[in-house]
N, C-alpha and C positions, 0 to 999 in steps of 0.2 A: 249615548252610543246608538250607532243604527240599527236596526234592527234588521232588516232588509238585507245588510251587507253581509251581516253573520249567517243569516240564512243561505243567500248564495254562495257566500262561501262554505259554508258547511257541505250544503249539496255539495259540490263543486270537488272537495275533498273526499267525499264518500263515491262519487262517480269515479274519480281516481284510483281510489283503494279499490274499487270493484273491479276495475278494468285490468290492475296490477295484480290483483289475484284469479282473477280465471283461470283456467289451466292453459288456453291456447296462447292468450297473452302472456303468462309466465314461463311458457316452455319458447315462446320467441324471443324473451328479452333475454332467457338460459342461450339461447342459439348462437344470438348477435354478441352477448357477451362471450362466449367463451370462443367465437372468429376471432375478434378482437384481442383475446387473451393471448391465443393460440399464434396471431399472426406479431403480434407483440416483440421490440428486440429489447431488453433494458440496457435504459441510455448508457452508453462507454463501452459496452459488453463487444460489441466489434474491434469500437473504436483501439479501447486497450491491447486485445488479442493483437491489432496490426501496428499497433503505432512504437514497441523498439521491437524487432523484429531479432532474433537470436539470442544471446547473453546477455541478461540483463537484471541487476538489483537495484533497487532505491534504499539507499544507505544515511544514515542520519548518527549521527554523537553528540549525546547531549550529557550536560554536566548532572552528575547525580546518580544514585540509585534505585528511584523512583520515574516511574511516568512524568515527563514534565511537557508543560506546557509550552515551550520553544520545542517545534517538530521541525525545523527547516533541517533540508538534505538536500540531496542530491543523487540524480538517475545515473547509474555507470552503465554504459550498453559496450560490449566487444566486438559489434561488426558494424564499422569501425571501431577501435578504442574511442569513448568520450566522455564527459562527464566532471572530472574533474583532471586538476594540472599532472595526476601520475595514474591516467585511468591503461595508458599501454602496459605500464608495470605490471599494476593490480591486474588485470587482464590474464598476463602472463603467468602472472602465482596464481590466479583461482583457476587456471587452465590446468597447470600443473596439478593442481591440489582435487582436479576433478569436481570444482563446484563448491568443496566441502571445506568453508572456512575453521573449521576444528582440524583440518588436517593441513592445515599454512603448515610452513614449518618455522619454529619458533627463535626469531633472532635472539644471539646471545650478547647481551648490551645490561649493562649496569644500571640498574632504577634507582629513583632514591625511593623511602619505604612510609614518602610523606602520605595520607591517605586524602584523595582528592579524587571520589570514585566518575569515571565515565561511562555513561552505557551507549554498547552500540548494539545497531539495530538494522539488520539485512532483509529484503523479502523481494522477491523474483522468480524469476526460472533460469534455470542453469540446465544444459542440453534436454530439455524439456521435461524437466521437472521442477517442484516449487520448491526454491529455498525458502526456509524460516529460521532466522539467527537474531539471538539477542543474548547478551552476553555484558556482564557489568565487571569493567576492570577498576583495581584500587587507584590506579591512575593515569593520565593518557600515554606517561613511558612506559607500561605495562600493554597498554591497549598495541601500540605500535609494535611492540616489540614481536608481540604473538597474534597481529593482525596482519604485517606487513604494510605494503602500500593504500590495500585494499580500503581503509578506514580513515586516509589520509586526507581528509578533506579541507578545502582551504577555509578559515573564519569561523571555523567548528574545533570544539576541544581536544585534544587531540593531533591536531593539522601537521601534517611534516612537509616541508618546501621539497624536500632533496632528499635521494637514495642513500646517501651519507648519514641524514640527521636520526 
């Protein structure tokens, strides 16, 4: 091993550490850090606030009772209706319902009482404030029945094509 190299290096380290500990050196790198903090946006933190701009949840149904591991959804934004094939419906009812998917009002349609649990899952803002809905029905004619359109998403458990189904 060199010898030589451990030594400069060693100085080398300890000249560092000395310069990193002084007070004027420490209270500059305190300085320049905490501009940088301070001027700091975290990444989306904008971008999210602007990008659906009024009503809007990201709605997801997945089969089961538990957290699972398929998260795909879909964003429903209200100004325009979009997001999925019956986002002007759903629009409609959580307008009426003032945001508040516990207060859908609950269609009256005959389930069968197979148990084939869904869980859905809302989170947004609704007239500026934050929704948080998560809710596990015994089955997706349950889920429809007392979610309305709002949960109707196509290729997810649950899906209804039509105001009819």
């Amino acid at each position: 091993m060199n010898t030589t190299y451990l030594a400069h290096t060693s100085h080398a380290t300890s000249a560092a550490r000395t310069a990193l500990t002084s007070r004027p050196a420490r209270g500059a790198l305190l300085a320049a850090l905490a501009l940088l903090l301070g001027c700091a946006t975290p990444v989306g933190a904008t971008t999210a606030r602007h990008a659906v701009p009024g009503n809007h949840l990201y709605l997801t149904v997945v089969k089961g009772d538990a957290e699972a591991a398929d998260t795909r959804g879909t964003l429903l934004a209200c100004a325009p209706p979009r997001g999925h094939a019956r986002a002007a419906e759903a629009c409609a009812q959580l307008a009426a319902a003032k945001g508040d998917i516990d207060a859908l009002p609950e269609r009256h349609v005959y389930c069968s009482t197979l148990y084939a649990p869904v869980t859905a899952d809302a989170r947004g803002r609704w007239n500026g404030r934050s929704v948080h809905y998560r809710r596990t029905f015994s089955n997706a004619c349950l889920l429809a029945a007392r979610t309305g359109a709002v949960f109707a998403l196509d290729g997810l458990p649950g899906a209804r094509r039509s105001a009819a189904a």
